[in-house]
Every structure is written in C-alpha cells, then in structure tokens.
C-alpha positions in Angstrom: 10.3 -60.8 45.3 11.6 -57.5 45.1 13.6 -56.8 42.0 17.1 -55.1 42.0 18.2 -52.2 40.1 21.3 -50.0 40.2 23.8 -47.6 38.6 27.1 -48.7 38.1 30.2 -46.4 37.5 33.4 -45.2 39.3 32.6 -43.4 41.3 29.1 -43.7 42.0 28.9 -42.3 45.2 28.0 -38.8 43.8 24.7 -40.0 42.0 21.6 -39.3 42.0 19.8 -42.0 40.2 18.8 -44.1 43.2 16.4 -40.7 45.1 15.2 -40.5 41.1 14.5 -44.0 41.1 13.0 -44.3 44.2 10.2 -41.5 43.5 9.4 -42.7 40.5 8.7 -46.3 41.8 6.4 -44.6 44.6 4.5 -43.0 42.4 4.3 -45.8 40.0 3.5 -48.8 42.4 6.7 -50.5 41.7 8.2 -53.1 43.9 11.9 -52.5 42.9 14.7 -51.6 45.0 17.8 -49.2 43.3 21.3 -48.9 44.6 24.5 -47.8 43.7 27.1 -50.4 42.8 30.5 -49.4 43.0 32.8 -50.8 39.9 36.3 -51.7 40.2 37.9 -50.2 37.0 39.0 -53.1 35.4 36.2 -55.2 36.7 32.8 -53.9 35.2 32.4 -57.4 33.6 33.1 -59.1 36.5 30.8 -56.5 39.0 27.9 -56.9 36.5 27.9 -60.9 36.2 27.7 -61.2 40.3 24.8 -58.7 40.0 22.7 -60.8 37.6 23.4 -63.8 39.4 22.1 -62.3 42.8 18.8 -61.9 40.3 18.8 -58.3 39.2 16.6 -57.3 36.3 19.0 -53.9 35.1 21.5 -51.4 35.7 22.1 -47.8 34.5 25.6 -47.6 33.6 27.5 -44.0 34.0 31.4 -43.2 33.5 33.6 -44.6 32.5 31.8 -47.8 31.5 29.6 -47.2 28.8 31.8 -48.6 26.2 32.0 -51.9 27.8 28.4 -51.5 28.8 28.1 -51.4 25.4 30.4 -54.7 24.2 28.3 -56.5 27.5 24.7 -56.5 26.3 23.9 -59.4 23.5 21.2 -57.2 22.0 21.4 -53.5 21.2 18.7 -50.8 20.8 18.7 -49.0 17.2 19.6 -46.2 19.7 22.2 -47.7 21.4 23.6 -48.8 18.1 24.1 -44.9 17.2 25.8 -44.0 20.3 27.9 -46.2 20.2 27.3 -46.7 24.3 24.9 -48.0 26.5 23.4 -46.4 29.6 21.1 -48.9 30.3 20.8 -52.5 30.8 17.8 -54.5 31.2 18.6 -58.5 31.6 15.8 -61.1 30.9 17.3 -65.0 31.6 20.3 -64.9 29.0 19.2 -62.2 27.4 21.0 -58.8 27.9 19.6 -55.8 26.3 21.9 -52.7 26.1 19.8 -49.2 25.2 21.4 -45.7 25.6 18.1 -43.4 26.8 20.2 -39.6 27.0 20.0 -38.4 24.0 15.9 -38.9 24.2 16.4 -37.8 27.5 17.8 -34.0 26.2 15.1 -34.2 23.3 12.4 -34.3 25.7 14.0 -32.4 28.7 13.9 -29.5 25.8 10.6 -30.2 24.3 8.8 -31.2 26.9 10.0 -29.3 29.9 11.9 -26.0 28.2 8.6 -25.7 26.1 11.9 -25.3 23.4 10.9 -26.8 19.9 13.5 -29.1 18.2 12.0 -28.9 14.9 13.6 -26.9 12.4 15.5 -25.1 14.8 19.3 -24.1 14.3 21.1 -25.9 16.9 25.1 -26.0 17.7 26.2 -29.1 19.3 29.7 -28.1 20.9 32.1 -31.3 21.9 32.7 -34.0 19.6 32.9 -37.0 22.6 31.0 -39.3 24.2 28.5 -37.1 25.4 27.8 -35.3 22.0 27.9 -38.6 20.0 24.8 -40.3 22.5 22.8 -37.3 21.4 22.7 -36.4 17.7 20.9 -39.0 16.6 17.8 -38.2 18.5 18.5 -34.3 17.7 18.4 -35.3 13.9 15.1 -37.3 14.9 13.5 -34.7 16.2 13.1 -32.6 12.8 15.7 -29.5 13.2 16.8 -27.0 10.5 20.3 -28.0 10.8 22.8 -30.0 13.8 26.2 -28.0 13.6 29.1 -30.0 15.7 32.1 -27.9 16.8 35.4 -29.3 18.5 38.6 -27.8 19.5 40.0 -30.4 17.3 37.7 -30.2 13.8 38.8 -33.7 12.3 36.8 -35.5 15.2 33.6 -33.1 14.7 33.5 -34.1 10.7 34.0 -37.8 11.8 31.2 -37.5 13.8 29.1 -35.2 11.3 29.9 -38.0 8.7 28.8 -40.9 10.7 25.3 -39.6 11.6 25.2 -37.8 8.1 22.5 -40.4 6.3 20.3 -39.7 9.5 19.2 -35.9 9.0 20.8 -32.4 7.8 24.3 -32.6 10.6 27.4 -30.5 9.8 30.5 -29.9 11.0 31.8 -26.6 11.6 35.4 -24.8 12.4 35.3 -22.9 15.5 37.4 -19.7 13.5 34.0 -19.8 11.4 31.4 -20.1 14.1 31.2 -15.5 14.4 29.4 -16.3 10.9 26.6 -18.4 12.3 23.5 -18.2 13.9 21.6 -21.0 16.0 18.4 -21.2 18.5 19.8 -24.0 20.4 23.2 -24.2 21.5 24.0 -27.1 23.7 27.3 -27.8 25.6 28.4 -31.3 25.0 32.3 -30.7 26.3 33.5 -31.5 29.9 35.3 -28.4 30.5 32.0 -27.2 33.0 33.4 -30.1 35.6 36.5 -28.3 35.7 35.4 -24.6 35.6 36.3 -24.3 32.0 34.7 -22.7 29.2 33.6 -24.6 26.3 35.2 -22.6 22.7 32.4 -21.0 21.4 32.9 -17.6 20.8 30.2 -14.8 22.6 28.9 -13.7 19.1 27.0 -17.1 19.2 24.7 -16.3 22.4 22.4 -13.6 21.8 19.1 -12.8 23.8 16.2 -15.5 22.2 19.1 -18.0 22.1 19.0 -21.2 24.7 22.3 -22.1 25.9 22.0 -25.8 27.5 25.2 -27.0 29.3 24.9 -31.2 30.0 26.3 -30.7 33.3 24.8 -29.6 36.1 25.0 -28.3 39.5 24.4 -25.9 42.5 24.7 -22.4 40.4 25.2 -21.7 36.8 28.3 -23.3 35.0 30.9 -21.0 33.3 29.0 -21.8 30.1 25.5 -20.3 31.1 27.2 -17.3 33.2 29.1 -16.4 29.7 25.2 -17.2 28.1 23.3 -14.7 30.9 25.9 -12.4 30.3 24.6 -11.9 26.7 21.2 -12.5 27.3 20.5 -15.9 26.4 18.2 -18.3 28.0 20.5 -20.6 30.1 19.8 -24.5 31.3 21.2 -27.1 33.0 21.4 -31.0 32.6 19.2 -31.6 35.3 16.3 -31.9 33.6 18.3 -34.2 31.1 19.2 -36.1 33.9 15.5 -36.8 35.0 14.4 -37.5 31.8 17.4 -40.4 30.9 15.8 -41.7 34.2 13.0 -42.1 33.2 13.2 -43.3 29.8 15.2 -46.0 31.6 12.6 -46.8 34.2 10.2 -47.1 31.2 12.2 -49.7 29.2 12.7 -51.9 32.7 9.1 -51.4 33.9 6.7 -50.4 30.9 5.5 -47.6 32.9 6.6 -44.1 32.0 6.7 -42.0 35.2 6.3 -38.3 35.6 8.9 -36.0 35.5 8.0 -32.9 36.6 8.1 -33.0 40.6 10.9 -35.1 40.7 13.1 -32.5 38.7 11.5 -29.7 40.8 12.4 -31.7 44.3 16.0 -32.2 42.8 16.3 -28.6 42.0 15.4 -27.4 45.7 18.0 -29.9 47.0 20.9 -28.4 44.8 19.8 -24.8 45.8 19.6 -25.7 49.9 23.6 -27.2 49.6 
C-alpha cells in the first residue's frame, strides 16, 4: 500500500511541496504519494484527524497552522520545542510526532549550498515573528560569532533574544543603532517581501562581501535583495531554504535523506520561465 503524505495550510494551492516531494521519492525509490490538502480555518484539527484515519503516515504543515500543528502532535522534537511551531508531522498508530525542520533547512541551504560558513560569522536576523523564532536556534547551533535580532518593535526582538539566550551568544538590537554594526550574514525573517515592502534595515548594513538572504522567494529579486545588489552584497533567496525544509522532512518520514541539488536547480528554471 501506498502511503499518503501532504501539506496542509490555507491556501495551499500555491505550494510547491508536492513537485519537491515527488522528485525526491523518484529518486529515492519511495512508494508515497503527496498532495495538497486544503484546510478550513477553523478546522485544521478536524482536516488532520480524517487524514490519519484514511491511513496517512504525515503532513507538512504551512500558514497559518503551525501553532496548532504544534498543540496537535503528542510528542515534540527538541527542535520543535524551540520554535515553538511545527512544520512537520509524522503519525505512527497513536503516536503523533510534531518536528519544525526550517530552521535546519536555512542552516544547510547556507552551508551547504551558498558554500556560506555559519560559524563564527556575524549574522543579523531581521523580524522578530514566526519565521525568525523557527530559526535561531539552529543559527545558535551552528557556531556563529554573534545572532543580532532586530524588529520595528524592539520589546518583541529582546523577548525573543532572551528566550534563546542560554542556547548560544543572541542579542537584540535597536534598529536606530544598527549604522554601528557590522555582520556577514544578514537574513530577512519579516514578511514585508510578500507585499513589496522593505524590511528596516538601514543600507549602511549591506556592503559588498556581505550575504543578504530574504526567506521569501520568487520569480526576480525581492525589494530586499535589489536594495542588497544595489550596494554590492551577495543576494539569495528562500528557495533553497525551501528545498532543504523538504527534505529534512522527507528524511524524518522516510529515513532516507534525498539530494538537493537538482531539485532546487529544476525549481529555479521553473520560476525564471513564468
């Protein structure tokens, strides 16, 4: 018998984790099917109980339901635990495991792919949400100099720099005092590329030998890496991110970590033919 997967949000139409999916079980020999599974928005509970009944064996989870994703699962990832939101379930009988693979997923997209080292690197975290709290704590794991996290409002970067402080060197910092500072890494954890919006960090912050990395991605460069090419910097997108969730996803479901690398190249060549 097959086994079911599928990512679960509202909407989910837009997604690309079932093409993602799909390649990787190809290349991995895996019998799995992967679909998308529309959510009503007060019914994630109910959406995901009729799923496991019809004998599914996980779900990605995407907006807005990682929260409850989170307050579903019956077992938690040390990971997941940190974010505070899952992005992943895996369901075994009455077991319900909830893990949260993105902020491993930037770690490696950087690493691994970018060929951009995380350790003792100077990196800015910029947003102080959802996105920016599923990430620090694999940031801090990954060795750098220093995590700086700056918000538009500076009470919720310190709560956030407080939380993860026992976990490595994090910091909060005003955005009035950002012209001071200099980081390798800065990395756009805000929303405002969805709506054309710049993040606030000032252009003193992107210089050339800096890598400005915007979460979101899509068919050309988001105001945040035009600002970022503008100055010189080294600009990416989340797709890699994107890839690299995936995967760590596939590998918690399957135990078998599939490659990357063509899947983000065959991605990347359907954004730019759009």
């Amino acid at each position: 018998m097959t086994d079911r997967y599928a990512v679960i949000g509202h909407p989910v139409a837009h997604s690309r984790s079932p093409e993602i999916h799909a390649a990787f079980a190809r290349a991995t020999a895996q019998a799995m099917t992967y679909e998308r599974l529309l959510a009503p928005l007060d019914g994630f509970h109910v959406a995901v109980d009729a799923f496991r009944a019809s004998g599914a064996r996980g779900a990605n989870v995407t907006l807005p339901f990682k929260l409850e994703a989170y307050r579903y699962a019956n077992e938690l990832t040390e990971r997941a635990r940190q974010a505070g939101a899952v992005n992943t379930l895996k369901f075994d009988g009455a077991r319900i495991l909830g893990d949260n693979t993105d902020g491993v997923g930037l770690c490696r997209d950087i690493v691994n792919n970018l060929k951009v080292p995380l350790v003792g690197a100077r990196i800015l975290l910029i947003g102080a949400g959802g996105a920016a709290h599923g990430v620090i704590g694999p940031l801090l794991s990954a060795g750098p100099q220093q995590v700086a996290i700056t918000n538009r409002t500076f009470s919720k970067a310190d709560e956030i720099a407080r939380h993860f402080s026992s976990l490595g060197p994090v910091k909060a910092i005003r955005l009035e005092d950002l012209a001071t500072e200099n980081f390798d890494i800065l990395i756009n954890a805000t929303s405002a590329s969805l709506a054309g919006n710049l993040p606030p960090v000032p252009e003193s912050c992107l210089q050339p030998g800096v890598l400005a990395y915007d979460m979101m991605y899509g068919k050309g460069q988001t105001p945040f890496m035009a600002l970022a090419h503008a100055a010189g910097a080294r600009t990416e997108d989340g797709l890699g991110m994107l890839v690299e969730q995936a995967a760590e996803a596939f590998f918690v479901w399957r135990g078998v970590r599939p490659a990357t690398a063509s899947v983000i190249a065959q991605l990347r060549a359907q954004l730019r033919s759009t």
